[in-house]
N, C-alpha and C positions, 0 to 999 in steps of 0.2 A: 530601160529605166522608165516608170510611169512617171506621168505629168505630176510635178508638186514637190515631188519627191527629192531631197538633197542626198550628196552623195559624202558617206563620213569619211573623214582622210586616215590614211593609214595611222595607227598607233604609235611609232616612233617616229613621224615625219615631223619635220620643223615647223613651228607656229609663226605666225605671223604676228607683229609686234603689238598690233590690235589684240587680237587673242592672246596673247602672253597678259596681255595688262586685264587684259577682262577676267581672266579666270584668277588673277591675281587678288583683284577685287573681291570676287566670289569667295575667294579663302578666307580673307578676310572680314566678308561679313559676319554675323554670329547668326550663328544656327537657332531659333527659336518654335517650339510648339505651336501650331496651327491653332484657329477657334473649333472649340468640339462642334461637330457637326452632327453626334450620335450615330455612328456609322457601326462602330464598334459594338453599343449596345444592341443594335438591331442585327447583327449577326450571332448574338448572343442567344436574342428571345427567337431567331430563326432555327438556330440551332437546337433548344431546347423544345421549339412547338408550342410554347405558352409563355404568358407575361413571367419575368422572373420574381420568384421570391424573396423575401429581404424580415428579417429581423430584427425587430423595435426594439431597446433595452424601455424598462420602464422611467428612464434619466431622459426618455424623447429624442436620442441619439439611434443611428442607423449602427448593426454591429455585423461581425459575420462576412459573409460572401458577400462579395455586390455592393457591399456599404456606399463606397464612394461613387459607382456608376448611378448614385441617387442624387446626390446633391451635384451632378454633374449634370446630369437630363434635366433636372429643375432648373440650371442657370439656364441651359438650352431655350426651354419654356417660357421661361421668365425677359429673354430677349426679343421672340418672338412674336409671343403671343400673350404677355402682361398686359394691361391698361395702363399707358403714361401717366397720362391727363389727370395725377392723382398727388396727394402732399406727401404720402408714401405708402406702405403696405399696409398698414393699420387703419385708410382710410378706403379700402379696400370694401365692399361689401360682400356677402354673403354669394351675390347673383354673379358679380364680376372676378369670386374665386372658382364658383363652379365648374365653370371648364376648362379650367389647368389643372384640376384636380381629374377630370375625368380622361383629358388629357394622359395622366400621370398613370392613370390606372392602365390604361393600354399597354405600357409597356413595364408593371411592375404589381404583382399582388397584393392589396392594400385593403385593409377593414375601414374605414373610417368611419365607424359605429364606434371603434375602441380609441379612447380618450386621448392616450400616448400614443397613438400612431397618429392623429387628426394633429395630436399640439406638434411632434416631429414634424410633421411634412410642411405645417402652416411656420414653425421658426425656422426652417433650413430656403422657405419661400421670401420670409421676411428677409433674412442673409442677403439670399441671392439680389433681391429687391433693389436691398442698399446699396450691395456693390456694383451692380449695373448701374444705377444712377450718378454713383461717384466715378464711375468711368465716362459717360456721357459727359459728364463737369468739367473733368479733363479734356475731352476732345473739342468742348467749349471753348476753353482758356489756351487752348493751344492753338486753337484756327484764331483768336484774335477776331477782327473786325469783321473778317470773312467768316464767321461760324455759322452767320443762319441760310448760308450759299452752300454750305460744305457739312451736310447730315454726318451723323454716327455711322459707319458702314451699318449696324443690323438696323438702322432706321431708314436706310435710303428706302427698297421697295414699299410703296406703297403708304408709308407712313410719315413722312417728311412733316404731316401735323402736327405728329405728337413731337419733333424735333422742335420746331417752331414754337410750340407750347413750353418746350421743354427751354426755351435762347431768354422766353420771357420770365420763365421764372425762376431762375439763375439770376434774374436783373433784380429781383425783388429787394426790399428791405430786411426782409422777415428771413429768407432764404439766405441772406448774406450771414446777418447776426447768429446764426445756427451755425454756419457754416463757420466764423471765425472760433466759436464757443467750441466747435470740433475739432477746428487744428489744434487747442490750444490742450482738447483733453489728449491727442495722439500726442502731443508731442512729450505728456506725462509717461508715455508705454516706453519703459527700459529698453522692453528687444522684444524678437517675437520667435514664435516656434517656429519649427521646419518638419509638420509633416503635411503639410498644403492644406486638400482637402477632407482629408481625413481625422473626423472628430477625437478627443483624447478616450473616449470612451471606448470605442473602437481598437484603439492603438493597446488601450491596458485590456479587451476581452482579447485581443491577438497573442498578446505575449503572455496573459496572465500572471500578473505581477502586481507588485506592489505600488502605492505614488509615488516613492523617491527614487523605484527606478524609472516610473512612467516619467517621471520630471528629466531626469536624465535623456531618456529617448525622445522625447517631444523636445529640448534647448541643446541640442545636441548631435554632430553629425561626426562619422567617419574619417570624413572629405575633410570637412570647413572646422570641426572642432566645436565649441563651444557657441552659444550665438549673443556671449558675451561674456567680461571677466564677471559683473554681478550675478550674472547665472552660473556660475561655475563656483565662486563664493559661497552662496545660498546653498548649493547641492553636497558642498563641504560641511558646513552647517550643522543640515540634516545628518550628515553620516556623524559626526560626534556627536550629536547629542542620544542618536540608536546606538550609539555603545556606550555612553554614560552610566555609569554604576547605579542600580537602583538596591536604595536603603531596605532592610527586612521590612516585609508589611505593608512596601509602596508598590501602586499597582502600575506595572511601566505604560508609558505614551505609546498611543499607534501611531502608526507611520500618516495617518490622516491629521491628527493631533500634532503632530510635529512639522508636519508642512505647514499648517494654519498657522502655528505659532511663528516659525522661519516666515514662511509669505507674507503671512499677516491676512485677516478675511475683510469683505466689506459685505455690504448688503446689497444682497441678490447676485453674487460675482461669488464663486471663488479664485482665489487669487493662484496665478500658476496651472490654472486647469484648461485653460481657453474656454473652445466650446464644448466642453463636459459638463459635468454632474452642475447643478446649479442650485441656491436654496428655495425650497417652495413658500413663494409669496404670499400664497395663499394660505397657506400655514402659518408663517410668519404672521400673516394679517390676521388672521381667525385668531393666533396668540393674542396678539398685540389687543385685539378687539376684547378679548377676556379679562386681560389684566387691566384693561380701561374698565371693563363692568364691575369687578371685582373692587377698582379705586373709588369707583364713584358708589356702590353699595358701602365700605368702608366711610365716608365721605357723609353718608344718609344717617348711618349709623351712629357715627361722635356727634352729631347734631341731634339728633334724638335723646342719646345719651345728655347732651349738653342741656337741653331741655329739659329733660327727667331730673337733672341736677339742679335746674333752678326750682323747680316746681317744690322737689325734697327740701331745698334750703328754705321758700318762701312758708310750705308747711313745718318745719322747724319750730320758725320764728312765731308762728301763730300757737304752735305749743308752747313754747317759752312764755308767750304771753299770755295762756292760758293758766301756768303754772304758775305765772306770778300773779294772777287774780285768784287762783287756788290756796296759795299760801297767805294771801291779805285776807280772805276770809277765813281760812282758820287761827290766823291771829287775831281777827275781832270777834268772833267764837268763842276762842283761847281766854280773850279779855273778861268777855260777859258771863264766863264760866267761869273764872278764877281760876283757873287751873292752866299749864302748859303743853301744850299739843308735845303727842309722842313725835319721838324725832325717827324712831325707826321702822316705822308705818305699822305697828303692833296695835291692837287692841287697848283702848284705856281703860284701867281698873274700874270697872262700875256704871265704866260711860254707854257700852253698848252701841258703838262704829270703829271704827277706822280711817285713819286719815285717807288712804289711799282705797277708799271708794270709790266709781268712775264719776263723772260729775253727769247729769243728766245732761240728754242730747239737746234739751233747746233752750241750754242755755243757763247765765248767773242767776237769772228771776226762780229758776226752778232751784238750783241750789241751794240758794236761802231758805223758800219754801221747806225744802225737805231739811235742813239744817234747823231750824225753827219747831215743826212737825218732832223733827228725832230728841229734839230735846223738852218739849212737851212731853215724852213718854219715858223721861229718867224716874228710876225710883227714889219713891219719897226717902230711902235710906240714905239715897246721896246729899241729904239736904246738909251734913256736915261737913262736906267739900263743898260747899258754897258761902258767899261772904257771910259774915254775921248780919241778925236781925233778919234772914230770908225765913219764912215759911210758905209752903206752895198753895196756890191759890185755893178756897174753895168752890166745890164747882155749886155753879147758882143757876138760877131757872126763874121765869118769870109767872106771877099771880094772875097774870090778864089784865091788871091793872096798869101797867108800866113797869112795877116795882118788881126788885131783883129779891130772890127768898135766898138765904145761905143753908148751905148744910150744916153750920153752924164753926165751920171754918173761920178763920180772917186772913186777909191779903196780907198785907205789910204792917209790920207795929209801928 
């Protein structure tokens, strides 16, 4: 027997009451999953001779083969080899993401030219982000007094700063207030799914299916059964209202439609989906930005309109009051003529106008004029529609002397 070496006791010999109680122990510990180490991955891409492939949905979810050994290598990465020293991933710059992404690429095929594979990898980073820091939190509030003596195991080598950095602002005020604002929104989460890491998008390109059985398979186990009576409710629900009778000429609900309606939606979430399909904000906001332009073009609009409206009533009223300086002079007109203005803008017998002539444009001094002028040029025949005792003037002309000659006429008797 070489030095070191212990020798194993036979298979059915009697234990010792130490060893009896030790392995007693052992049984009764609970067996749990080790920290991924990526060991497994890298027999994978050894095996195959190149980084592995992997397939984006354009929902920015990993589907397909390998799905999950993605968001597993990135919590990897993200333990490692993340920047602490930050308020969270969104503060993150451009120069301090570049090499976990190229990181990433090593062991995985990746375009990050194309838009959905760059947004997947950077929100399955942010994930990872959050929940390594909310582990850290806990290993915080569990060591108690001794926490900034006692790192995070993946922060002891070499990085005990960013632990340190990490004791002081867990102490902060700002970090506290978030942090109660968050218990208090989990504590609003009903239940949660049961397929771990594995996106829902994932789980419905697997089975290719429908939501309401994807809803079933993701709250939903074998083993454990339901992963509550409300989810089990809800997914009742749904199957009576897919078999409700639809009226001649109604167009039935999809089973997307009937989840929304049962779950209920909010903004930027769908409800019941976890980390699946999500609505585009961006969309949403390019909507939201239209119908804002649209309101306030509306907006521009009845104000112009409003305007135009005054301006039309102000010009009205200056006609009206035109009108009735139109009708005073043909009433004193009317007077000095003896005779009654036509009432229904016709021609008078003899008179040669119209009442409803335009009035000249500058104004009552010219209408006079021209009212005066048109009656100066009545025929002498009319002189017996005029008062008694009128005969029309003679026209006269001057000697050179001062003195007016007649044509033998007379003005007035």
């Amino acid at each position: 027997m070489g030095p070191g070496r212990t020798v194993r006791p036979p298979r059915n010999a009697p234990q010792s009451q130490g060893q009896h109680s030790g392995s007693t122990s052992a049984s009764k510990s609970r067996k749990v999953r080790g920290i991924n180490k990526g060991k497994g991955l890298e027999r994978l891409i050894k095996r195959a001779g190149h980084p592995l492939n992997l397939t984006i949905s354009e929902e920015r979810r990993p589907i397909g083969e390998n799905n999950e050994l993605l968001s597993r290598e990135i919590g990897l990465l993200t333990r490692y080899h993340a920047p602490i020293q930050r308020a969270g991933w969104h503060s993150l710059t451009e120069d301090d993401k570049e090499p976990l992404y190229e990181l990433l690429k090593l062991k995985f095929n990746l375009d990050f030219t194309q838009d959905h594979i760059k947004g997947c990898v950077d929100l399955l980073f942010s994930s990872s982000y959050k929940s390594f820091r909310h582990k850290c939190y806990e290993h915080y509030v569990k060591s108690g007094d001794d926490a900034r003596s006692n790192p995070y195991p993946p922060l002891i080598d070499n990085r005990v700063g960013d632990w340190i950095w990490l004791c002081d602002h867990f102490e902060t005020e700002e970090f506290k207030k978030r942090s109660t604002i968050g218990k208090a929104n989990r504590s609003n989460l009903p239940y949660v799914h049961k397929k771990g890491t594995k996106s829902f998008v994932a789980v419905q390109h697997e089975l290719n299916c429908g939501d309401i059985r994807l809803y079933k398979e993701c709250y939903s186990s074998d083993k454990k059964g339901w992963a509550s009576e409300d989810a089990r409710n809800k997914h009742e629900e749904m199957l009576q209202k897919q078999k409700e009778p639809i009226e001649e000429g109604e167009v039935p609900l999809t089973e997307q439609q009937i989840c929304e309606h049962v779950l209920g939606k909010a903004y930027g979430y769908v409800r019941g989906r976890g980390h699946g399909p999500k609505p585009n904000r961006r969309a949403y906001s390019s909507a939201s930005s239209s119908t804002q332009h649209v309101v306030e073009e509306l907006a521009s609009t009845k104000e112009i309109v409003a305007t135009q409206q005054t301006q039309i009533e102000a010009q009205q009223s200056q006609l009206e009051a035109q009108q009735k300086k139109i009708d005073w002079l043909q009433s004193v007109v009317s007077n000095l003529v003896g005779i009654s203005p036509p009432m229904d803008g016709t021609s008078a017998t003899g008179l040669g106008f119209t009442t409803e002539r335009p009035m000249p444009s500058d104004g009552i001094g010219s209408l006079i004029s021209n009212t005066v002028e048109r009656m100066s040029s009545f025929p002498r025949s009319f002189a017996s529609h005029l008062r008694p005792g009128y005969r029309p003037a003679p026209t006269s002309s001057s000697d050179g002397n001062g003195s007016l000659v007649s044509d033998g006429g007379s003005r007035y008797s």
